[in-house]
C-alpha positions in Angstrom: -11.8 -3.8 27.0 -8.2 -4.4 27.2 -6.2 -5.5 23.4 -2.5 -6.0 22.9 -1.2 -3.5 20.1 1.7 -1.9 18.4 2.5 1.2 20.0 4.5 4.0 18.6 5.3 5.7 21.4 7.3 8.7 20.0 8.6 9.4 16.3 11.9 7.3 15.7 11.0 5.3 18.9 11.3 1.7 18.8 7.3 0.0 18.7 6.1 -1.5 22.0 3.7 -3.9 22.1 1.5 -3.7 25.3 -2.0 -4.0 26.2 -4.7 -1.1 25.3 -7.7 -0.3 26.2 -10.0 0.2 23.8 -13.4 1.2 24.1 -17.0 0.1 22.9 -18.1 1.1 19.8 -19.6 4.5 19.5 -22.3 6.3 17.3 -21.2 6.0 13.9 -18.3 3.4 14.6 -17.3 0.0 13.9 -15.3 -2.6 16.5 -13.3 -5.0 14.1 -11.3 -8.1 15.6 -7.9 -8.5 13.4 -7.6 -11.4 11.1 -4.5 -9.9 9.5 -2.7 -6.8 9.3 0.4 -6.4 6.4 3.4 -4.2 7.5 3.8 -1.6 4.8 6.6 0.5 4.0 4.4 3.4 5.0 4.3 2.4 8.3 7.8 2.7 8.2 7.7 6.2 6.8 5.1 7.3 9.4 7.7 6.1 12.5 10.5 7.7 11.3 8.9 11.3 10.8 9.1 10.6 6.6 5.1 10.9 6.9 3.5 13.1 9.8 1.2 11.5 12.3 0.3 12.3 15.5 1.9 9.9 18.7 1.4 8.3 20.7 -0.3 6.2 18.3 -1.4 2.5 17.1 0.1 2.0 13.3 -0.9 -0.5 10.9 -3.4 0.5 8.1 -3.9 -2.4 6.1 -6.1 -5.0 7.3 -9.4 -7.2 7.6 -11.1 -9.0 9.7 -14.6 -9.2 11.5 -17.1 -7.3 12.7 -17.8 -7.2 16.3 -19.8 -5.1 17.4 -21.8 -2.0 16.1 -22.7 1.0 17.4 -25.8 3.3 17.2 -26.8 4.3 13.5 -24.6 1.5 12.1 -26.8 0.2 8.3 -25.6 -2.5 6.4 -22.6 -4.0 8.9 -23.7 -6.6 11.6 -21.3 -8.7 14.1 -20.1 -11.6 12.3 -19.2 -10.1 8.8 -16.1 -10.2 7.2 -14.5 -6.4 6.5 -11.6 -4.9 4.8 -10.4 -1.6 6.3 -9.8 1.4 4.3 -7.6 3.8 5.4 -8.6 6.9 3.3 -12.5 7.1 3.5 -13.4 9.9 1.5 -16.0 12.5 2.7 -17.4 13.1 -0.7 -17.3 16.9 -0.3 -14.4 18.1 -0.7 -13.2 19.3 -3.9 -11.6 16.3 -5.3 -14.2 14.2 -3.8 -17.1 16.5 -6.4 -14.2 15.9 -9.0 -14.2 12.1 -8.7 -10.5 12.0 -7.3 -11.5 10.0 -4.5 -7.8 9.3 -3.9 -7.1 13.0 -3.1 -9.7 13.3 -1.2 -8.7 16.8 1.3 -10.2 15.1 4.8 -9.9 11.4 4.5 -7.2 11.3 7.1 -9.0 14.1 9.7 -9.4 10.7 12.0 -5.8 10.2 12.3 -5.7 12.7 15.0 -8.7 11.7 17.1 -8.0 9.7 20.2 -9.7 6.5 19.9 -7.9 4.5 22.8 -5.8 4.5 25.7 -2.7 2.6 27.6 -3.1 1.3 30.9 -2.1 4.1 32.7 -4.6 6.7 30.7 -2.5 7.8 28.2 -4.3 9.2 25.0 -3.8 7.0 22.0 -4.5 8.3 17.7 -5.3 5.7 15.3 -2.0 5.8 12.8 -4.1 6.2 9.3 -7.3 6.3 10.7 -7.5 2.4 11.7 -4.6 1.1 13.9 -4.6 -2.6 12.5 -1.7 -3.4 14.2 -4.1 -4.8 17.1 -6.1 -7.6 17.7 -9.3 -5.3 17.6 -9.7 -1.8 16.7 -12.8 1.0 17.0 -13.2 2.6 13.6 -15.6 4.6 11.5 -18.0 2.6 9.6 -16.9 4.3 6.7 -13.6 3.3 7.3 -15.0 -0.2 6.4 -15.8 -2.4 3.8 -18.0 -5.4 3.1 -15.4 -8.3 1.8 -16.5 -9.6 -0.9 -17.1 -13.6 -1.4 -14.0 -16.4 -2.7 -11.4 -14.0 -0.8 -9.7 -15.5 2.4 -9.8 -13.5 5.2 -6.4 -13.5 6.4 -5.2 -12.5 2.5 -7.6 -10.0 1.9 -5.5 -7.5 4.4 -3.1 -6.9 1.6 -6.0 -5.4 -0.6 -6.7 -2.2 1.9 -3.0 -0.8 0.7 -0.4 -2.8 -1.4 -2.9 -4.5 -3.9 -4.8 -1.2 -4.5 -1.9 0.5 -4.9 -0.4 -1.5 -6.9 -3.2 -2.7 -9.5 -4.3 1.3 -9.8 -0.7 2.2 -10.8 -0.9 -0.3 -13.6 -4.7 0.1 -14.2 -5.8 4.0 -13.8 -2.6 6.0 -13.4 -0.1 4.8 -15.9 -3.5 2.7 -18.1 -1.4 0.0 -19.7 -2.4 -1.5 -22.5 -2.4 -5.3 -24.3 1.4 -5.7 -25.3 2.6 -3.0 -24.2 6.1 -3.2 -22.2 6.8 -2.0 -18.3 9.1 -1.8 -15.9 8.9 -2.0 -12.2 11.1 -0.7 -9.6 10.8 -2.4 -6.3 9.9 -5.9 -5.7 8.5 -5.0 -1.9 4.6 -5.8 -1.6 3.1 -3.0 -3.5 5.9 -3.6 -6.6 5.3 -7.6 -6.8 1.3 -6.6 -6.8 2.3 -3.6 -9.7 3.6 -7.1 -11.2 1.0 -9.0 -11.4 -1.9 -6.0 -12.2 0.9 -5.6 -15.6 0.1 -9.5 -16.4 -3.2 -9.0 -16.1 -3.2 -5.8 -18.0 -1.7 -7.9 -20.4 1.5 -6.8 -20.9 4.0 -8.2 -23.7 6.9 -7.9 -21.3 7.1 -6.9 -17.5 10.9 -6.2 -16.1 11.6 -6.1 -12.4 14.3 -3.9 -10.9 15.5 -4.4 -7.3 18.9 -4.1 -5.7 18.4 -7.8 -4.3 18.9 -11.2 -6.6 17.1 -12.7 -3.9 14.1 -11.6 -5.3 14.4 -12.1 -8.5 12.2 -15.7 -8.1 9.6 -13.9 -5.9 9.5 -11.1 -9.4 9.2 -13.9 -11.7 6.6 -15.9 -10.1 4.2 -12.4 -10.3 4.6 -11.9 -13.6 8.1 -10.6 -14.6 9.5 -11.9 -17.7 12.8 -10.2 -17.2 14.6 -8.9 -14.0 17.7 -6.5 -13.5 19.4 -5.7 -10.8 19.2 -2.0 -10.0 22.3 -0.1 -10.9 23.9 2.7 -13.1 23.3 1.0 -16.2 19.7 -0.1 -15.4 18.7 2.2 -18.1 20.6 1.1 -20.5 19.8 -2.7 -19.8 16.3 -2.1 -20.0 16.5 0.0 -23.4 18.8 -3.7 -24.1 15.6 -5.6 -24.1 13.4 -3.4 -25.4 14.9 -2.6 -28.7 16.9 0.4 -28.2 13.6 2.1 -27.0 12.8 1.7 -23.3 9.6 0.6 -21.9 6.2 2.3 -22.7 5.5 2.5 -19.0 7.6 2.4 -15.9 6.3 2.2 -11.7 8.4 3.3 -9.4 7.7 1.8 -6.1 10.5 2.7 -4.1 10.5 6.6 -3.5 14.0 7.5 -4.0 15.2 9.7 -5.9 17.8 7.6 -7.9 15.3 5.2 -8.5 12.5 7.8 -9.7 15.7 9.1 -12.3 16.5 5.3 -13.8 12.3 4.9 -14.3 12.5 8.0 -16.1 15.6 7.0 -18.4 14.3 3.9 -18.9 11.1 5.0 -20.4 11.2 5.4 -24.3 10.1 8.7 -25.8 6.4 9.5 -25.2 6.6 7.0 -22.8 4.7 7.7 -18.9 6.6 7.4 -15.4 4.4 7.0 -13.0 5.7 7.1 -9.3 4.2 5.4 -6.7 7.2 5.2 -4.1 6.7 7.8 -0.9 10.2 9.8 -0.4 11.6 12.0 2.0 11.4 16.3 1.6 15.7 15.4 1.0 15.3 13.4 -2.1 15.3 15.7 -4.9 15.0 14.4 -8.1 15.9 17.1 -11.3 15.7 17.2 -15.2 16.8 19.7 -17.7 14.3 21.5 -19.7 15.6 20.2 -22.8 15.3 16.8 -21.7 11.5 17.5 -20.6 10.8 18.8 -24.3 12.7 16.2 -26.5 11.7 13.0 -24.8 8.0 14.2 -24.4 7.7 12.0 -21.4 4.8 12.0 -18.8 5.7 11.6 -14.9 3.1 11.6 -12.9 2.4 10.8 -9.2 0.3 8.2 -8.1 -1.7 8.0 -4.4 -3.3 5.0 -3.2 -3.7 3.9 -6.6 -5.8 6.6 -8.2 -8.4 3.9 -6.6 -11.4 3.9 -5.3 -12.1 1.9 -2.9 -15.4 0.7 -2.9 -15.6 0.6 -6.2 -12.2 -1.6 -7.2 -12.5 -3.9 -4.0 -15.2 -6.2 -5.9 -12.8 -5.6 -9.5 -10.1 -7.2 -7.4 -12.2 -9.9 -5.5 -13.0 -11.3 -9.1 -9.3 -11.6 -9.6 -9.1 -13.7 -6.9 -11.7 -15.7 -7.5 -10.5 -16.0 -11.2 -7.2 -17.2 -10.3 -5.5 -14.3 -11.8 -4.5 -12.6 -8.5 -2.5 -14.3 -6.2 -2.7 -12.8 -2.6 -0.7 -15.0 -0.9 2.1 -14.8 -3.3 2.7 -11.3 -2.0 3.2 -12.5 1.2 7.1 -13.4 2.2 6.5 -13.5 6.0 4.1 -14.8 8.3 4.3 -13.1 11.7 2.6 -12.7 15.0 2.1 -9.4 16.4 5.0 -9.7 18.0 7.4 -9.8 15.5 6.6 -6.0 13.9 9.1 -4.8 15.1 11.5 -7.2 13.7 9.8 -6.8 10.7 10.1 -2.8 10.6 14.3 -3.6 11.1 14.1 -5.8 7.9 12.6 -3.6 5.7 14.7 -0.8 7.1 17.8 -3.0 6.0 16.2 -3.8 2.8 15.2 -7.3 3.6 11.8 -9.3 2.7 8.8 -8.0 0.4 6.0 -7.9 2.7 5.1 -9.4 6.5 1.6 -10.6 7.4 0.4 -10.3 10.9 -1.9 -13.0 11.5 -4.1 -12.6 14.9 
């Protein structure tokens, strides 16, 4: 059956958007039809050779939608239900996996380099991280899929297979803030105005944005910030400002440079913890000097997908939802067709927007 998709045809070539053909549903595997997809930064990173993955392929790996179809061996998933898509299934025997580290799990992205559809004239076709939701249906591994839970609207609930994950396991399992304590978070894209809101409801004292762009400033405030600074030299300093001389007790870095992984640092007080959820390039080396390491007694630590796990903080975050405390759609500064990825991918590459939505 023939879909129109995103195609990355080569690594830094420009996405075409064409038909596919995808096939039915094998043993095992699940056929989803696209509600939404978000455009995340690391679809950015995997086009432009930041992140490896094998081409041609069909990005996109945060999405929902439904179920339709099933194939044989399938429990527990039936045409008709609502799904989120997880990108990083892991296998549960890997060494991580037996150490609970879900997150760094050694062969949840073995999928990435199976061919799972072709163009029109035969061409072999890999599913970007394991799902290719930039598609109006896509063939996956049932255990690339999750139930959605009730109160959560479908088109919405795509942001919670990457950016809201991400962004509430920074806050909630990596860096564990605690009731009134302070933070800091750099980058107000999708995954930093979702680290925003996880710091309200962590309950946070005070919650200061950083971003290069005042434009965001009321999208940062409306998720929770109660301060915002525009990044610069003296961001350090200006956050120490507000904080009594002390810095914050926790900083996110959701950018992945290394300037911006330096000021997190420097703005964290002594004893403090760093925790850096941004994905840089091999060229952005960030240094310290060993006295530095020893007198400020600082933690940094890196942070993938959230230190989450899946299945079990999908339903955590669905309650959110349904509590009013997490707003989905607030993350959202872009509503596009699939179309418009591509102009989507340019404004993020100039530093524009938070976070785009395909809606199917």
């Amino acid at each position: 059956m023939a879909v129109r998709a995103a195609v990355l045809p080569a690594i830094g070539a420009p996405l075409e958007i064409t038909g596919i053909e995808l096939p039915d549903p094998g043993p095992g595997q699940v056929r989803v039809r696209l509600a939404a997809a978000g455009v995340c930064h690391s679809d950015l990173s995997l086009s432009n050779g930041t992140m490896r993955v094998p081409v041609p392929a069909v990005l996109g790996h945060e999405g929902a939608g439904t179920v339709v179809a099933v194939g044989e061996g399938v429990t527990g998933l039936a045409p008709g239900a609502p799904v989120v898509l997880n990108w990083a299934p892991s296998c549960g025997r890997c060494h991580a996996c037996t150490l609970g580290e879900v997150w760094l799990c050694a062969n949840a992205l073995n999928g990435a380099a199976d061919v799972y559809a072709r163009t029109a004239d035969g061409t072999e076709l890999h599913p970007g991280l394991n799902v290719a939701a930039f598609a109006e249906e896509t063939v996956v591994p049932a255990s690339c899929v999750l139930p959605l839970p009730d109160g959560v609207p479908l088109t919405d609930a795509a942001l919670l297979g990457c950016a809201v994950l991400t962004g509430y396991g920074a806050v909630h399992h990596s860096a564990g803030v605690q009731p009134g304590e302070t933070v800091a978070v750099f980058g107000v894209g999708g995954v930093g105005l979702a680290t925003l809101q996880a710091a309200r409801i962590a309950g946070a004292a005070r919650i200061i944005a950083v971003d290069v762009s005042p434009e965001k400033e009321e999208l940062a405030r409306g998720a929770g910030a109660t301060d915002y600074v525009l990044a610069s030299e003296s961001t350090p300093r200006e956050i120490r400002a507000l904080t009594g001389k002390q810095g914050v007790d926790v900083s996110v870095e959701c950018v992945g440079r290394a300037v911006s992984i330096r000021a997190a640092w420097e703005s964290t007080r002594r004893g403090g913890r760093t925790t850096v959820v941004g994905i840089g390039g091999k060229d952005e080396q960030v240094t310290f000097n060993a006295l530095e390491i020893f007198h400020w007694g600082r933690t940094l630590a890196g942070c993938v997908y959230g230190n989450c796990d899946p299945a079990r903080d999908l339903p955590v975050l669905a309650e959110h939802v349904r509590a009013g405390r997490l707003d989905l759609g607030a993350l959202v500064t872009e509503r596009i067709a699939l179309d418009g990825i591509p102009a989507a991918f340019d404004n993020m590459l100039a530093g524009k927007g938070g976070r785009a939505l395909v809606v199917f």
